[in-house]
N, C-alpha and C positions, 0 to 999 in steps of 0.2 A: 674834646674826647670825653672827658667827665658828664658831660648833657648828651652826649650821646649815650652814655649808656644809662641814665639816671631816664630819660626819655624811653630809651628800650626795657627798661625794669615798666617803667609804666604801663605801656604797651601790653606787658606782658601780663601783669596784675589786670587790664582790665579784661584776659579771659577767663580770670576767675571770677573777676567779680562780675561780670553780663551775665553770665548764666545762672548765679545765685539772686540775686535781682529782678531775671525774671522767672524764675519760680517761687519769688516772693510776691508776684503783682499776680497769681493766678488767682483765678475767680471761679463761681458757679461755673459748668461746659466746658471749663478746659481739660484737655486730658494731658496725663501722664503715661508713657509707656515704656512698659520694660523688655528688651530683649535679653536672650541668652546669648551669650559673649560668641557661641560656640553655632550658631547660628551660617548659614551659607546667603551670599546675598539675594539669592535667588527665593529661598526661606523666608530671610528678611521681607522681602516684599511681598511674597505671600500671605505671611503675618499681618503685616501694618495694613494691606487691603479689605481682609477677613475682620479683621479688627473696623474699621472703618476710620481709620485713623485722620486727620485734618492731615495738611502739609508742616501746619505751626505747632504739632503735636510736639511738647517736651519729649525727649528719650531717652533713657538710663538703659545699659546695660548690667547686669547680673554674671559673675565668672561662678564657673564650679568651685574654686577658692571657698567664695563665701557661702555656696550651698553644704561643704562640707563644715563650716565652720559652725551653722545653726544649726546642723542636723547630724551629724558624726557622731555626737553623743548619743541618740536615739535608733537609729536605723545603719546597716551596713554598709561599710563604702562601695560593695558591689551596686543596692538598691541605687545610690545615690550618685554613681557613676562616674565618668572623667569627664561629660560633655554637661555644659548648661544650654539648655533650649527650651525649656519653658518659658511663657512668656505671656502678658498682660495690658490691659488697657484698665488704668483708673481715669475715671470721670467726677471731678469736682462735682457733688451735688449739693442740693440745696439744707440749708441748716436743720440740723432737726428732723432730718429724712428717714435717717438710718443709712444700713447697710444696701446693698444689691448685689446675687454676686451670680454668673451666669459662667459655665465651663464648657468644652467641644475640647475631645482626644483627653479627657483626664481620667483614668479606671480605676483609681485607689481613692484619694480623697473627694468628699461628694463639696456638695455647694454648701450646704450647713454648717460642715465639721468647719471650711475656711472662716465662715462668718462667726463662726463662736470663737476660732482662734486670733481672728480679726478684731472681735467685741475685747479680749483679753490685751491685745497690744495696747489698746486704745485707740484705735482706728475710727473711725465714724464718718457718717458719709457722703459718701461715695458709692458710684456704680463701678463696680469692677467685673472685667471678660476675664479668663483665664485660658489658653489655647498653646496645642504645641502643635508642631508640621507632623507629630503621628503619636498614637495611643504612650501617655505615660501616664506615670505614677500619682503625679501633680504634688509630688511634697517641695518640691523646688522652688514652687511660684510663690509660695508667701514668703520668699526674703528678696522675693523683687516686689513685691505689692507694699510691705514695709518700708523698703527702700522708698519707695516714688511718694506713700506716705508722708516720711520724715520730711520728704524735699518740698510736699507741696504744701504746707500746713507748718512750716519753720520752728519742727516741732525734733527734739530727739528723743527716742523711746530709747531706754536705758536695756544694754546688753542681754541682764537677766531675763526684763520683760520678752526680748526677742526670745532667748532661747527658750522662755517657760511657751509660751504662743507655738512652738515648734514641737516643744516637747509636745503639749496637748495637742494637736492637730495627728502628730504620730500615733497619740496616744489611743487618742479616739477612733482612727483607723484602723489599727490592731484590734479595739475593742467589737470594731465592725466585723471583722473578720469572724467573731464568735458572732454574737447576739443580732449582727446586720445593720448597715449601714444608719437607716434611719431611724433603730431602736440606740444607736449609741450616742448620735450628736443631741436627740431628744435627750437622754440621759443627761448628757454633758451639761445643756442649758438649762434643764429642773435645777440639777444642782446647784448652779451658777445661779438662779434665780433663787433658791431657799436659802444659799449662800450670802446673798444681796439684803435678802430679808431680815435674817438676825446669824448672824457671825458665829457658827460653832467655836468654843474657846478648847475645847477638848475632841484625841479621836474620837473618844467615844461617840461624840456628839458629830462628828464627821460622820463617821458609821453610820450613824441613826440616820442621819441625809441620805445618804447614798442607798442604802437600804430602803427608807420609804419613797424615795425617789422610784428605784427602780419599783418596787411591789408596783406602785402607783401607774407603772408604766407596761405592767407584765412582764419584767424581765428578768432572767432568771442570772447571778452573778455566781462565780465562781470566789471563791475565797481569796485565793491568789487576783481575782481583778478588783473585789473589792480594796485589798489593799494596795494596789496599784493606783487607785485612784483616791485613796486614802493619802500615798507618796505624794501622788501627783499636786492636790488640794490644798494639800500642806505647803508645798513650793510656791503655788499662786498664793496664799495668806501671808506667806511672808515678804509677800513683794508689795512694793509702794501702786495698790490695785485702787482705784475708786468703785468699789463695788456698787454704789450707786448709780453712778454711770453704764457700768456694764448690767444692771438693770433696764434703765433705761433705753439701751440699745437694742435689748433681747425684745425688750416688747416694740419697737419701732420696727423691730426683722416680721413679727408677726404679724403687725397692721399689715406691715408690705406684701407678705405674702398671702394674707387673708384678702385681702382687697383686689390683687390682681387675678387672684385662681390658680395659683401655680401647684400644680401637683393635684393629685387627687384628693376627697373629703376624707378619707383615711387616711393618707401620707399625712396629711394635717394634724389628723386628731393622734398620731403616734409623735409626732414631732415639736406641736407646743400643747400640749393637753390642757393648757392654760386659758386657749382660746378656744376651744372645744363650744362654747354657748355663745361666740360672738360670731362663728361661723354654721353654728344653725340659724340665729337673727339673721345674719345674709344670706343664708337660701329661704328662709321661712316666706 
């Protein structure tokens, strides 16, 4: 009787430990994917097809639980509702790549804002789809994109990280709301780049970023959003960030989308004004 259940305890351990095991053996091309909890099977399958998903595809589900737990602090629980159904495909990609991040049905958060909030977690990459079975908001999908992160990179991003990545991403979509989607995640990643470059030790000198940041970008800030992002800035400085890193990722996002063509020569020049001359060398 005693090996009977000392045999069924093991059984039982090894369904925890196969699936951790193999999301530790994943490589370049495999993908992870995350459903909403709240999903219909019917949904389901629509998803994982549209997605193009393998058979051997990893899957993680995402509950509204934890969409309100990263986001409650930021946005309304009406916005953020009682259903999870946002949903994702990450693609292991090759080292040194960067980001990629591609959305269908998302109306609030663009492709940018996720990748900047993405560069902030510590994310790197990876191709990531982002897709719900009908028009949302898309602040939902980055705590399953995080999620499938953690699992497949045997990595844990520490609680604050998640929430500060949540915070900004809200933060920056709000901001879009005034100044416009593609003037705000530009905004976001200057400063995050001059940020990168030499460390403000004071607001004052936050200010001064933010300020010639935007001049630089034509954008006109209201007082209340500079110091919003003054709050905001302050929270990511005091967290364990390698600003180097999220350097280095900002301009791998840029290669990537200078290189492919995505978006027009103005979306570009409003979004990294950084590469403004390596993308007249590519047309010239």
């Amino acid at each position: 009787m005693k090996w009977n259940k000392m045999l069924a305890l093991f059984m039982i351990s090894l369904l925890f430990i196969m699936p951790i095991q193999a999301f530790a053996d994943m490589a370049e091309g495999d993908v992870i994917v995350t459903l909403g909890e709240n999903l219909s099977e019917e949904q389901k399958n629509m998803l994982l097809a549209e997605m193009k998903a393998p058979k051997d595809a990893a899957i993680i589900t995402v509950s509204n639980e934890e969409e309100h737990k990263y986001l409650g602090n930021y946005i309304s629980k009406a916005l953020i509702g009682t259903r999870a159904i946002s949903s994702s495909a990450v693609t292991i990609a090759k080292q040194g790549s960067g980001l990629e991040v591609e959305t269908k049905n998302i109306n609030w958060v663009t492709d940018e804002m996720y990748i900047n909030a993405l560069i902030t977690a510590g994310v790197k990459d990876a191709k990531i789809y982002i897709t719900a079975p009908a028009n949302v908001s898309g602040t939902a999908a980055l705590t399953g994109i995080i999620k499938a992160y953690e699992i497949s990179a045997e990595k844990t991003i520490p609680e604050e990280v998640k929430q500060a990545a949540n915070e900004e991403m809200v933060e920056t979509a709000k901001l879009g709301d005034s100044v416009g989607n593609e003037n705000a995640a530009a905004l976001i990643a200057k400063i995050k780049e001059e940020i990168a470059k030499n460390s403000p030790e004071t607001d004052a000198e936050l200010r001064t970023i933010i300020e010639n940041a935007a001049k630089e970008l034509g954008i006109t800030l209201t007082e209340q959003e500079i110091l919003s992002l003054i709050d905001l800035f302050n929270k990511l400085k005091e967290l364990d960030i390698d600003w180097n890193q999220v350097g280095e990722q900002l301009n791998q996002a840029k290669d990537k989308i200078s290189e492919e063509g995505q978006g027009f020569l103005e979306s570009l020049k409003r979004f990294f004004v950084s590469v403004i001359d390596a993308v007249k060398a590519f047309f010239s």
